[in-house]
C-alpha positions as CSV (number, residue, x, y, z in Angstrom):
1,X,0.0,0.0,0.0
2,X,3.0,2.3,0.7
3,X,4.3,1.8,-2.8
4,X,1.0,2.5,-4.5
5,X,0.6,5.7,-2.5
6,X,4.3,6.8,-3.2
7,X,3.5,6.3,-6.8
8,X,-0.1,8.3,-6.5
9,X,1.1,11.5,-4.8
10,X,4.1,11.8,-7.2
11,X,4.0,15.4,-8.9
12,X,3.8,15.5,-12.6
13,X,6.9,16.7,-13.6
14,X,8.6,14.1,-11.6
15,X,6.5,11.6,-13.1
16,X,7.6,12.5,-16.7
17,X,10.9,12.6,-15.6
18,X,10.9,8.9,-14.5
19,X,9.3,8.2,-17.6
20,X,12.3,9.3,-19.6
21,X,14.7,7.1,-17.3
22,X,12.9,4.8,-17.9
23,X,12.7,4.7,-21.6
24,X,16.7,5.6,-21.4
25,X,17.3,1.9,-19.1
26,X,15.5,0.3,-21.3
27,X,17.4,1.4,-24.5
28,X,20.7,0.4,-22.5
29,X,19.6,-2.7,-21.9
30,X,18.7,-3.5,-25.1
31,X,22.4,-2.4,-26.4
32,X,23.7,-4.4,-23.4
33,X,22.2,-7.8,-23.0
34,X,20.8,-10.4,-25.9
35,X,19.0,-12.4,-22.8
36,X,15.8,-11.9,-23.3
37,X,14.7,-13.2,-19.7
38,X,17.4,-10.9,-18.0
39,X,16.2,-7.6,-20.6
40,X,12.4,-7.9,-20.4
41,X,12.3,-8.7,-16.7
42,X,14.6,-5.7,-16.2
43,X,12.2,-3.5,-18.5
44,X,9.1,-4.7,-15.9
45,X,11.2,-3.7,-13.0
46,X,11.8,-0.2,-14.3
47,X,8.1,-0.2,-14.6
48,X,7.4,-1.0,-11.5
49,X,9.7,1.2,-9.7
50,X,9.5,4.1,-11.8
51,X,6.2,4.1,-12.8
52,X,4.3,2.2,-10.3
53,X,2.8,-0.4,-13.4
54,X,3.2,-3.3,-11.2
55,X,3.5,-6.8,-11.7
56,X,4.2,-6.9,-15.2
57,X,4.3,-10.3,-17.6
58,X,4.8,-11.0,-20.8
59,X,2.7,-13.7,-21.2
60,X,3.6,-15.9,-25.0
61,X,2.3,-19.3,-26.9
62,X,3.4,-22.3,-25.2
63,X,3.6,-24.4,-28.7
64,X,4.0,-27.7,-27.1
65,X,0.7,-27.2,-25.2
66,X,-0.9,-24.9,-27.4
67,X,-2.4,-22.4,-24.9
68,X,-0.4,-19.2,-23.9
69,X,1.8,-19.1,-20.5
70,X,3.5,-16.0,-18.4
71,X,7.2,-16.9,-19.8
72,X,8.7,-13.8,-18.0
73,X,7.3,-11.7,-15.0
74,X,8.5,-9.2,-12.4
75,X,6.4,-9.0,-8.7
76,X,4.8,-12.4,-9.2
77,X,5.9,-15.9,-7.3
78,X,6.7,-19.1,-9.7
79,X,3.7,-20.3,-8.8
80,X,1.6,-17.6,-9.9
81,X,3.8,-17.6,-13.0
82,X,2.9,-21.7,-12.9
83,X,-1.6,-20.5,-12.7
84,X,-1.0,-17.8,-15.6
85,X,-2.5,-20.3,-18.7
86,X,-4.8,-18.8,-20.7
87,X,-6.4,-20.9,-23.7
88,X,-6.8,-19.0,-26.8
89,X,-9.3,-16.3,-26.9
90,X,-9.7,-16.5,-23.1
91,X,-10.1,-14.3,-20.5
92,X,-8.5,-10.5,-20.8
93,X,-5.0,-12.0,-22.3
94,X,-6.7,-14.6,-25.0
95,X,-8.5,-11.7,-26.2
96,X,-5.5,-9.7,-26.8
97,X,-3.7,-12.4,-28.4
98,X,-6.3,-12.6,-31.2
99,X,-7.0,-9.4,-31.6
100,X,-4.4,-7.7,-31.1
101,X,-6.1,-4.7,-29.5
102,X,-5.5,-2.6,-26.2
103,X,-7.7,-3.6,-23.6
104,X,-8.1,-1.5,-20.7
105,X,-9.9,-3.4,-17.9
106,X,-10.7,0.0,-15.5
107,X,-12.1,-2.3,-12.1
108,X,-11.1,-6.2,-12.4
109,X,-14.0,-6.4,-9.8
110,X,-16.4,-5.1,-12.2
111,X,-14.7,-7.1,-15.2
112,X,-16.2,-11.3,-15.8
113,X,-13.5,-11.4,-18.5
114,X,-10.7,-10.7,-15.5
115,X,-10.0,-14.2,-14.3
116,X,-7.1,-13.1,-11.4
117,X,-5.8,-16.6,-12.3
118,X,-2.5,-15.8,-11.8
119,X,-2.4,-12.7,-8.9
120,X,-5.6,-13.3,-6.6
121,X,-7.2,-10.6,-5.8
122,X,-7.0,-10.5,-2.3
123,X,-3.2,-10.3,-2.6
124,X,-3.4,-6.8,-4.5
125,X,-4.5,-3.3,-3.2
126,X,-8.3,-3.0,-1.9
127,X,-8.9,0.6,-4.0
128,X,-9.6,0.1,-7.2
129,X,-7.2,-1.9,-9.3
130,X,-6.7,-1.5,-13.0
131,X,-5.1,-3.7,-16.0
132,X,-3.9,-3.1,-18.9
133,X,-2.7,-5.4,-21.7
134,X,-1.4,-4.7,-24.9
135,X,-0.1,-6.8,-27.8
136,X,3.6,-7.7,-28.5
137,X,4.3,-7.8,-31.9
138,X,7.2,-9.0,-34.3
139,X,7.0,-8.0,-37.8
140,X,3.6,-6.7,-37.3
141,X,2.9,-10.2,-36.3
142,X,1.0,-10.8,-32.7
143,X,3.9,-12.8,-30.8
144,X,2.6,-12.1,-27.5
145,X,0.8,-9.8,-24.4
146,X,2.0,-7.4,-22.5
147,X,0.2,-7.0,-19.4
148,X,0.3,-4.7,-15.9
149,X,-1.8,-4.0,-13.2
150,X,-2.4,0.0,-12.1
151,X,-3.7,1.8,-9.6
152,X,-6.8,4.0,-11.1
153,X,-6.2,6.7,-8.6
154,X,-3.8,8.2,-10.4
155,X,-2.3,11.9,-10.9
156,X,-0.5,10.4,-14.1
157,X,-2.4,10.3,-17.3
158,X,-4.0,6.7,-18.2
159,X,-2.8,7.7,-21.8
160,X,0.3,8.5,-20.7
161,X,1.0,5.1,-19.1
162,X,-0.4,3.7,-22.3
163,X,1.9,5.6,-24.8
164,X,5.0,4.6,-22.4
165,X,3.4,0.5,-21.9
166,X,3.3,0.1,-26.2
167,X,6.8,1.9,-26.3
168,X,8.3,-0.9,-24.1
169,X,5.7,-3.3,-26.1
170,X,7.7,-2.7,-29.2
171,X,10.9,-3.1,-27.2
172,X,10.1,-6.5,-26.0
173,X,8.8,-7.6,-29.3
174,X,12.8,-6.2,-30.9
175,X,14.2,-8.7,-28.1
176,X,11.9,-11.4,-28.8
177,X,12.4,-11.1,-32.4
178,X,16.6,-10.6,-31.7
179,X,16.7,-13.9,-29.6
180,X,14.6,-15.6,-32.5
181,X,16.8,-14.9,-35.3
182,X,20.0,-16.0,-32.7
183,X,18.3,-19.4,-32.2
184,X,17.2,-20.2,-36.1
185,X,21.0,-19.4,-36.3
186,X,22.1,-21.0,-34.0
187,X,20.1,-24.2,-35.0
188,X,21.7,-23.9,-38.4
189,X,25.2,-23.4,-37.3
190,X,24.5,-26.4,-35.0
191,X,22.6,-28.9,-38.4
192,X,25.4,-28.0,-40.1
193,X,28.1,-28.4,-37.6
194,X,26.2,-31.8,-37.2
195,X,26.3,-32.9,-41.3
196,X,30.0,-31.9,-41.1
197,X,30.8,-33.7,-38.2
198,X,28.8,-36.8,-39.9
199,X,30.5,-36.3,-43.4
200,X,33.9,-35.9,-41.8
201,X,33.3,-38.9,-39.2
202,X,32.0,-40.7,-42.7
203,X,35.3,-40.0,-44.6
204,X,38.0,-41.1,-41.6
205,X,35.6,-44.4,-41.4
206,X,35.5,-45.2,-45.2
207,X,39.3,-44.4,-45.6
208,X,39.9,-46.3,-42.6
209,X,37.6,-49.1,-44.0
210,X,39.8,-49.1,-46.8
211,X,43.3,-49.3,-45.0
212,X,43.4,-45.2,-45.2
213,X,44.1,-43.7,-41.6
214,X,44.1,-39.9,-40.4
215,X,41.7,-36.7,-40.1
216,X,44.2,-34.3,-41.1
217,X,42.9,-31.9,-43.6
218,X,45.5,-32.4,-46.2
219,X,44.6,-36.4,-45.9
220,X,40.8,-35.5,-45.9
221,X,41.1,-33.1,-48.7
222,X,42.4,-36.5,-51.0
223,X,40.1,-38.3,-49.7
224,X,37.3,-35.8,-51.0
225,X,38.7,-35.9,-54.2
226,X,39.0,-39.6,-54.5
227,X,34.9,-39.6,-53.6
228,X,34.3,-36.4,-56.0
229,X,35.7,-38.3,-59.2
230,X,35.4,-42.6,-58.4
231,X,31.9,-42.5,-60.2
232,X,33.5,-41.3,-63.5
233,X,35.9,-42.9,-66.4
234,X,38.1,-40.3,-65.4
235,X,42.0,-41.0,-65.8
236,X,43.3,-40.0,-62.3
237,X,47.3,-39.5,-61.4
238,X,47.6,-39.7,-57.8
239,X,51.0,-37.2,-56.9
240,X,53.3,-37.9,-53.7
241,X,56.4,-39.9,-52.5
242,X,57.0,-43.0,-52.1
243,X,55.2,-44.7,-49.0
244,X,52.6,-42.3,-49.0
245,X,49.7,-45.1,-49.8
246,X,49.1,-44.4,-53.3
247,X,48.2,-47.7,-54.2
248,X,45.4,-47.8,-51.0
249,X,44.5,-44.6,-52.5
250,X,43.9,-46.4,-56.2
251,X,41.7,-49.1,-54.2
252,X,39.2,-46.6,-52.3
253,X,39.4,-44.9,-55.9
254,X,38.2,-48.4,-57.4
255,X,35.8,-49.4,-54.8
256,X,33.9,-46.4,-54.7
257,X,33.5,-46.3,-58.2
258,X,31.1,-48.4,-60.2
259,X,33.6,-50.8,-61.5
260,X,33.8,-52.0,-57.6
261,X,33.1,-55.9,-58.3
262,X,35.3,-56.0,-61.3
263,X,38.6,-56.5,-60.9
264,X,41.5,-54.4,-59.9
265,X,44.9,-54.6,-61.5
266,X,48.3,-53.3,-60.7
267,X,51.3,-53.1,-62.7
268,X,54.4,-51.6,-61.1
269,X,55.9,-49.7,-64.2
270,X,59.5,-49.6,-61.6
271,X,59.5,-53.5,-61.7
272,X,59.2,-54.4,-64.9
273,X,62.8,-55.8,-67.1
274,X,62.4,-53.1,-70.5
275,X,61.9,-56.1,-72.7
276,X,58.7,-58.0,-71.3
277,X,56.8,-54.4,-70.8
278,X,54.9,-55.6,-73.9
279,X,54.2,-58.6,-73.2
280,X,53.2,-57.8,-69.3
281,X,50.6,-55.1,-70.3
282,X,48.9,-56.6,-73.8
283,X,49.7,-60.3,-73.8
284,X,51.1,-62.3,-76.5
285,X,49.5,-65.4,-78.5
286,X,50.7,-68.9,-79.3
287,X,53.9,-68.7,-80.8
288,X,54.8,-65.2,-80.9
289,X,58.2,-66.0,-79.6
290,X,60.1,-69.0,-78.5
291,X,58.5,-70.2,-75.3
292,X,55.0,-68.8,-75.9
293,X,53.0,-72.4,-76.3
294,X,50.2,-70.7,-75.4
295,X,48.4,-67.4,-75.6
296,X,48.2,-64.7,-72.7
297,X,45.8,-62.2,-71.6
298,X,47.8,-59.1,-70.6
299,X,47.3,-56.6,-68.0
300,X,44.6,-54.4,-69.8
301,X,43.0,-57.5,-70.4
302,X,42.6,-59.1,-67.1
303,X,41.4,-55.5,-66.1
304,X,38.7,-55.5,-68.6
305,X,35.4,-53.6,-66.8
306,X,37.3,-52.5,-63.8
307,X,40.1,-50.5,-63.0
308,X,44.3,-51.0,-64.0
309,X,46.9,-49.1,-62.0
310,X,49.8,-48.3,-63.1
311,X,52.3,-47.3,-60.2
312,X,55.7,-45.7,-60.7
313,X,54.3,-44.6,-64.6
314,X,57.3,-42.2,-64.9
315,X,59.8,-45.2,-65.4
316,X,57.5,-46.5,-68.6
317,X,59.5,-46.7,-71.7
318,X,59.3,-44.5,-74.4
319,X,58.1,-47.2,-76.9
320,X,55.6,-48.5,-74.4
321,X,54.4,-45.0,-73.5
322,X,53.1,-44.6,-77.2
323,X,51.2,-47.7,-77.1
324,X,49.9,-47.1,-73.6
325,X,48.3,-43.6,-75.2
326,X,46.5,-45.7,-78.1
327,X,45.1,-47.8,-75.6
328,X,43.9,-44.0,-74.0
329,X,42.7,-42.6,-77.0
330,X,41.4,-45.9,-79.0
331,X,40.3,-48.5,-75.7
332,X,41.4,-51.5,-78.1
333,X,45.3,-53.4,-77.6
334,X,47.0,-55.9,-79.9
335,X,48.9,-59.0,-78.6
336,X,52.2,-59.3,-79.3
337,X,52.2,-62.2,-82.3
338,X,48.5,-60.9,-82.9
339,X,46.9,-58.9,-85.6
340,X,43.3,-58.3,-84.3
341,X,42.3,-55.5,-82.3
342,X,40.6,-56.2,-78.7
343,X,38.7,-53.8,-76.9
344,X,38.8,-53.3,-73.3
345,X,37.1,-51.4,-70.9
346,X,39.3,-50.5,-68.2
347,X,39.7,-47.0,-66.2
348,X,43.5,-46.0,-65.8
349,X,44.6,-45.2,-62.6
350,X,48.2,-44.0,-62.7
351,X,50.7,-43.4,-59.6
352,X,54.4,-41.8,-59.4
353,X,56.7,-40.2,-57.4
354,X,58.7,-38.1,-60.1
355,X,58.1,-34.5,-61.7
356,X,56.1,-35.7,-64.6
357,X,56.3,-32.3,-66.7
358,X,60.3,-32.4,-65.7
359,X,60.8,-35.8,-67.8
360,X,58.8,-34.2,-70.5
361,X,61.5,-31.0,-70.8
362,X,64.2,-34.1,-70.6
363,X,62.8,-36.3,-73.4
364,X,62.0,-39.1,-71.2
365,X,58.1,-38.9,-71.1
366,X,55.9,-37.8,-73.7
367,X,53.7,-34.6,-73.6
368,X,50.7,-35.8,-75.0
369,X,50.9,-39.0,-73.3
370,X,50.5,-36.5,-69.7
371,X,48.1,-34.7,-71.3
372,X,46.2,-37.8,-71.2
373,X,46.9,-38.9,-67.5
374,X,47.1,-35.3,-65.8
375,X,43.6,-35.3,-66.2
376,X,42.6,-35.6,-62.3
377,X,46.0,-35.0,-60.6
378,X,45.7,-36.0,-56.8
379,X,48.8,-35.0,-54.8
380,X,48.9,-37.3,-51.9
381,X,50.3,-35.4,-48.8
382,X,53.6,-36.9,-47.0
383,X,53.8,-38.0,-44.1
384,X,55.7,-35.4,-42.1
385,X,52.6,-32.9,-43.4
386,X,50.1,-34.9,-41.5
387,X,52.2,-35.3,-38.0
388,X,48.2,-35.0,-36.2
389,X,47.8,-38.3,-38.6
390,X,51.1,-40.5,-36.6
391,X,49.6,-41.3,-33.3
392,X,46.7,-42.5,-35.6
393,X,48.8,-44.5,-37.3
394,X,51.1,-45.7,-34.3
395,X,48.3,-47.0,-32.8
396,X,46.9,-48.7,-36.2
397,X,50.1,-50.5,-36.9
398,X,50.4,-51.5,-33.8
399,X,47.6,-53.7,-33.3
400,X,48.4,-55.3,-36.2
401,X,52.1,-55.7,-35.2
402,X,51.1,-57.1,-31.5
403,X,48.6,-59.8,-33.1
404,X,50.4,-60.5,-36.5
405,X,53.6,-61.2,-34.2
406,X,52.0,-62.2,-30.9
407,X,53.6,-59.4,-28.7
408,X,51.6,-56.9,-26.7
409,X,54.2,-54.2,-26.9
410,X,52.8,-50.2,-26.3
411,X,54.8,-47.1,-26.5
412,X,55.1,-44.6,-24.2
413,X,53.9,-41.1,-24.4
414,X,57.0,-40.0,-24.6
415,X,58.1,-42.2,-27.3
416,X,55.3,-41.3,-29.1
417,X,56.5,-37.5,-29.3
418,X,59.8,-38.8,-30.6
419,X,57.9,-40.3,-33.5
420,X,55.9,-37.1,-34.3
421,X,58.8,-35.0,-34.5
422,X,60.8,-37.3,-36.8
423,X,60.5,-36.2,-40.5
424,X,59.9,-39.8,-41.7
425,X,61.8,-39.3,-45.3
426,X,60.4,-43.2,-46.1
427,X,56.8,-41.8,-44.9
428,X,54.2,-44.3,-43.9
429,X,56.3,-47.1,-45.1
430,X,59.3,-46.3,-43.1
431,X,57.2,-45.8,-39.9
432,X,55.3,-49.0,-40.6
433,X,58.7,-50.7,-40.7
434,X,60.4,-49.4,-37.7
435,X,57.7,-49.9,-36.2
436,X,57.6,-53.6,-37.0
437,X,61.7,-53.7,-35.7
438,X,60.9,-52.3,-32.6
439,X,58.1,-54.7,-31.2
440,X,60.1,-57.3,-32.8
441,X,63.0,-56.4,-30.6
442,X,61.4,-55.1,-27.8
443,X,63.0,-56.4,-24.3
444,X,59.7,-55.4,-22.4
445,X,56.2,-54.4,-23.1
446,X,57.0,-50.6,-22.7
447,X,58.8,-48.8,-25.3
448,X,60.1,-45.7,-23.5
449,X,61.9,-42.3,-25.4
450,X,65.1,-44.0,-25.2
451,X,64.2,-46.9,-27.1
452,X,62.4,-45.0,-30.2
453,X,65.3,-42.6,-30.3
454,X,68.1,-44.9,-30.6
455,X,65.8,-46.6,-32.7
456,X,65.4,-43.4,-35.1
457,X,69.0,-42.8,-35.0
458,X,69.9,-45.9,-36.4
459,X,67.2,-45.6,-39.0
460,X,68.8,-42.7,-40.0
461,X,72.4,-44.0,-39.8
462,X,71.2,-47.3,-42.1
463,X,72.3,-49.1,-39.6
464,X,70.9,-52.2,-38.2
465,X,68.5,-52.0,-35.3
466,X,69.9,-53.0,-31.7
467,X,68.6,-52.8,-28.3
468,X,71.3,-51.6,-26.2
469,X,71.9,-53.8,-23.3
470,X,72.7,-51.7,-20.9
471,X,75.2,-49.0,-19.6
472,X,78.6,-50.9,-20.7
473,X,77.7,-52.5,-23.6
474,X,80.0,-50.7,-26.3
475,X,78.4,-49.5,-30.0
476,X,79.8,-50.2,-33.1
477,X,80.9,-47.4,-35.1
478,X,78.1,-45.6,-37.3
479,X,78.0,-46.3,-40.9
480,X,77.9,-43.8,-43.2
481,X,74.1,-42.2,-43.0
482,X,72.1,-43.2,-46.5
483,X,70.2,-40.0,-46.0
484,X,70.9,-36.8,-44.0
485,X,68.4,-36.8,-40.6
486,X,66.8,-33.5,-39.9
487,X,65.7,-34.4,-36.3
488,X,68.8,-36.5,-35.1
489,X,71.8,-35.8,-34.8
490,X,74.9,-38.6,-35.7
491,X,74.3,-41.4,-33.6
492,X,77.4,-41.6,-30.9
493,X,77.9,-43.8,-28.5
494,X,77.3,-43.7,-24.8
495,X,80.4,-44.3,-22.8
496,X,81.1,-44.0,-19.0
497,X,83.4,-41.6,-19.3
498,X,80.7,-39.2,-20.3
499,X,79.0,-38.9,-17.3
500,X,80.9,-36.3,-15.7
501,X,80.8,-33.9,-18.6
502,X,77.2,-34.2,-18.6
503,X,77.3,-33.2,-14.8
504,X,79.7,-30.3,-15.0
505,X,77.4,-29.2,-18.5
506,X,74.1,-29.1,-16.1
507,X,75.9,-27.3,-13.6
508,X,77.1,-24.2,-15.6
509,X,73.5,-24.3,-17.3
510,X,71.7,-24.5,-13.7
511,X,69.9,-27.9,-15.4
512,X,68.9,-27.0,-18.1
513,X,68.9,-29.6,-20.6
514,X,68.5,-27.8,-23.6
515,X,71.1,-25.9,-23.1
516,X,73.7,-28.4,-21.7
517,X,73.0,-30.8,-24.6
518,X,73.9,-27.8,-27.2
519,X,77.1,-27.2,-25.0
520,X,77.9,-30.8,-25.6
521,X,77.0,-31.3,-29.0
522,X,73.6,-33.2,-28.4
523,X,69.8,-33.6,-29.0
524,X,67.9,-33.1,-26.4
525,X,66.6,-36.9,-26.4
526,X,70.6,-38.1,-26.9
527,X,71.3,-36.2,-23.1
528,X,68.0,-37.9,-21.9
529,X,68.8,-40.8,-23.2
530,X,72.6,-40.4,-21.4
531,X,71.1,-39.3,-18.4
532,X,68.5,-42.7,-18.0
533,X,72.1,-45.0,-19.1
534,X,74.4,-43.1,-17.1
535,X,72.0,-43.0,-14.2
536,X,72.3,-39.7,-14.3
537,X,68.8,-38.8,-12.8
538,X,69.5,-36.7,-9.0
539,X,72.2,-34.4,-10.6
C-alpha cells in the first residue's frame, strides 16, 4: 500500500521525468544484453519502480501445449507464474492475443473477462485496481501480451501510461524477435556443424575401412577428391612420395567407383625388365616368340570392366608410352604375335613419385601421353605434413604388429612424441617398418623415449636396429648415414666416461637440458637418453 501511495502522490513533472529514465534503461539494456529473460524482466522492473505499473508479464504461446503461459514476470511468485495459462481467446490476455487490440480493464471487480488466475485478488491493493494489456508484436505479427496492473487513482495520465506501456511493447517484441533470429542461427550453425561432423566422421571411417588412416585436412582433402571423381571414367594420377599409400589410395578410388566388383589390377611400371613391358601389359599369342606355347591375356585384359593401376608410370619406356596412349585414346590393344584389335574397358589409374612435366623438358616422357593422364591430378600429402595423422597410425600398426607377431608391446607417451617430430623421409612405409623392428626387438612391453630414439637414429644411420643392453655395452661405429636426418643428430655412442661432462654441463647451465645438450653437442633426447644409461637422474 505504501508503494502504490508513493506512486499516486508523485507530482507530474517528476513523473515525466521517470518516464524518460525509464525509456533511457531500457534502451541500454537493449544495447547491453541479448538475454531476453534478463532484458524484459529488467524492463518490468523499471516499470514497476518508476512508474508504479506493477507486476508486469509477458505472457507468449506455449507451442508444445498450445495455450499461452507468463514466460517472463516481475512482482509475481513461480507459482503464480505456474496458474498464468490462458487458452486461446480466453479471458483478458486470449483476447489480446487474437485481436491484437489494447484492452483496458478500469475495475477487475467489475470485469467477468478478468480471471485473477494468476495474482488473486485478495493479494493486491483493496482501492480500485486497473489492468492493462497490450499486444507484443514481431513484424507486425502478434507474438505475445504485454500485461500490468495500475492503480486507477492516479495523478498520471491513463494515456500517458499507455503511450509509455506500447513503447516498451515494441521493445520487447525487438528482443523477442533478436533472440529468434540468434536461435534459427544457432540451430543452423549447430545442423550444419552436425552434417560436417557426420560427413567428416564418414570420410575417416571409409578411408579407414579401406586401409586409409588420419583426419588431417590435407589427408581429408584427398580423400574428398577420391569420392568427388570414383563415379566417373576419369583417368586420375595420384601425386606424392613414395610410402605415402598411393596404391590404398587407387583401391578406395576403385571401390567407390562403379567398377567395384570387377577387378583391380596393378602393374608396377618400376618393376618391370624393358623387354617384357609388352608382353606384361597386352599379352602375346601362341607362338609369338620362342616359349609362348600358349596365348596370354595381358594386364589391360585381365582388367577389362574394372580399374588398372599403373604405379611408378614415370619409369615406362618411351616405346611402351606410345602404345599405352592408343590404348587411352582408341580402348582397343594388340597381342604381341596378334593382328586383331581387342577392346577393353578398363579405367586408368596412374601413380608416381617423379616430376612428370620435368621428364617431358628431358625427353623421357611424352607430352601428350601426360596430357592424357594429368587429367585428375591427386597430390597425396607426406607424411611429415600430416604429423596429427602419426599417433593414428602408431596406434593402427600396432595392433596389427602385437597380433600378426603375438607381442603386446605399447609405446610410451614419450616415445610417441619422438615419432611425431621425426621427418619420416620413407613416410608411412618407413614408420610401418620401424615400427615392426621395434616390437620385434622389444626387451619389455613398454617402449620408452630412449628406445624409439636410438631406434630413429639408427634408422637414420642405415644401420641395423639394436637394443642396447645396458650402460657398458659398447656400440659399433656408425655407418655412413644413406640420407641426412633432420631431427637427429649422428648417432654416438654412450660411454662412462661421459658422465661427468654431462654433470659439470648441467651445472654451468643450472639444469637445463637444452642448453647443456647444445654445449655438448647433443639432442635433447641423446642427453635424456645419457642421463636414463648413465644414471644420471639426481644431478
Amino acid at each position: 500500500m505504501k508503494n502504490v501511495r508513493r506512486y499516486s502522490e508523485k507530482p507530474a513533472e517528476q513523473l515525466a521525468e521517470q518516464e524518460a529514465l525509464l525509456i533511457r534503461e531500457s534502451i541500454r539494456l537493449l544495447a547491453r544484453s541479448f538475454e531476453p529473460a534478463r532484458a524484459i524482466r529488467e524492463m518490468l522492473h523499471l516499470l514497476s519502480e518508476l512508474l508504479g505499473l506493477n507486476r508486469g508479464r509477458v505472457i507468449l504461446p506455449d507451442t508444445e501445449r498450445g495455450d499461452l503461459a507468463i514466460r517472463y514476470a516481475y512482482g509475481l511468485t513461480r507459482e503464480e507464474m505456474r496458474r498464468g495459462r490462458y487458452a486461446p481467446g480466453e479471458g483478458v490476455t486470449g483476447r489480446v492475443m487474437m485481436s491484437g487490440e489494447v484492452l483496458i480493464v478500469q475495475d477487475i471487480d467489475a470485469e467477468p473477462r478478468y480471471l485473477a488466475r494468476a495474482v488473486p485478488r485478495a493479494t493486491l491493493p483493496q482501492e480500485v485496481v486497473s489492468f492493462i494489456a497490450l499486444p507484443v508484436e514481431i513484424d507486425r505479427h502478434i507474438a505475445g501480451v504485454l500485461g500490468v496492473h495500475r492503480i486507477r487513482s492516479r495523478k498520471r495520465a491513463l494515456a500517458d501510461d499507455i503511450q509509455v506501456l506500447k513503447t516498451i511493447a515494441d521493445m520487447i517484441g525487438q528482443v523477442l524477435k533478436l533472440n529468434r533470429l540468434i536461435e534459427e542461427r544457432t540451430a543452423r550453425l549447430e545442423r550444419e556443424n552436425r552434417s560436417l561432423k557426420a560427413a567428416l566422421e564418414s570420410r575417416i571411417q571409409s578411408g579407414g575401412a579401406w586401409g586409409i588412416v588420419g583426419e588431417s585436412p590435407l589427408l581429408l582433402e584427398a580423400l574428398h577428391q577420391v569420392e568427388q571423381v570414383a563415379a566417373s571414367d576419369a583417368t586420375v594420377l595420384l601425386l606424392g612420395e613414395s610410402g605415402t599409400g598411393k596404391e590404398l589410395f587407387a583401391r578406395a578410388l576403385h571401390l567407390q567407383s562403379p567398377r567395384r566388383d570387377a577387378p583391380f589390377v596393378k602393374v608396377n611400371c618400376a618393376a618391370i625388365p624393358e623387354t617384357l613391358f609388352e608382353d606384361e601389359l597386352f599379352g602375346h599369342e601362341k607362338g609369338a616368340y620362342t616359349g609362348a606355347t600358349q596365348a596370354r591375356p595381358g594386364r589391360f585384359e585381365q582388367a577389362h570392366g574394372g580399374t588398372l593401376f599403373l604405379d611408378e608410370i614415370g619409369d615406362l619406356p618411351l616405346q611402351v608410352q606410345v602404345k599405352i596412349l592408343r590404348v587411352l585414346q582408341e580402348r582397343v590393344i594388340e597381342r604381341l604375335g596378334g593382328h586383331k584389335e581387342i577392346a577393353v574397358d578398363v579405367r586408368i589409374v596412374t601413380a608416381t613419385h617423379q616430376n612428370l612435366q620435368q621428364l617431358v623438358g628431358a625427353g623421357r616422357f611424352r607430352l601428350d601421353l601426360f596430357y592424357r593422364l594429368n587429367v585428375i591430378p591427386i597430390r597425396l600429402p607426406a607424411l611429415r605434413e600430416r604429423p596429427t595423422d602419426i599417433k593414428l597410425l602408431v596406434r593402427h600398426f600396432l595392433g596389427q604388429l602385437n597380433q600378426r607377431h603375438q607381442r603386446n608391446v605399447a609405446i610410451t607417451p614419450a616415445g610417441l612424441s619422438s615419432l611425431v617430430v621425426y621427418p619420416w623421409p620413407g613416410n608411412i612405409r618407413q614408420l610401418y617398418n620401424v615400427l615392426e623392428r621395434v616390437v620385434l626387438l622389444a626387451t619389455s612391453d613398454d617402449i620408452g623415449e630412449a628406445e624409439v630414439d636410438y631406434a630413429l637414429v639408427t634408422e637414420a644411420q642405415g644401420q641395423p636396429l639394436e637394443v642396447p643392453a645396458g650402460p657398458a655395452s659398447p656400440a659399433a661405429a656408425p655407418a655412413a648415414p644413406l640420407r641426412p636426418a633432420s631431427v637427429v643428430r649422428e648417432y654416438q655412442h654412450v660411454g662412462n666416461d661421459e658422465g661427468e661432462r654431462i654433470r659439470l654441463a648441467l651445472a654451468q647451465t643450472r639444469g637445463n637440458k637444452s642448453r647443456a645438450a647444445q654445449t655438448l653437442g647433443l639432442t635433447l633426447r641423446q642427453i635424456n637418453y645419457r642421463i636414463k644409461v648413465l644414471d644420471l637422474t639426481n644431478c
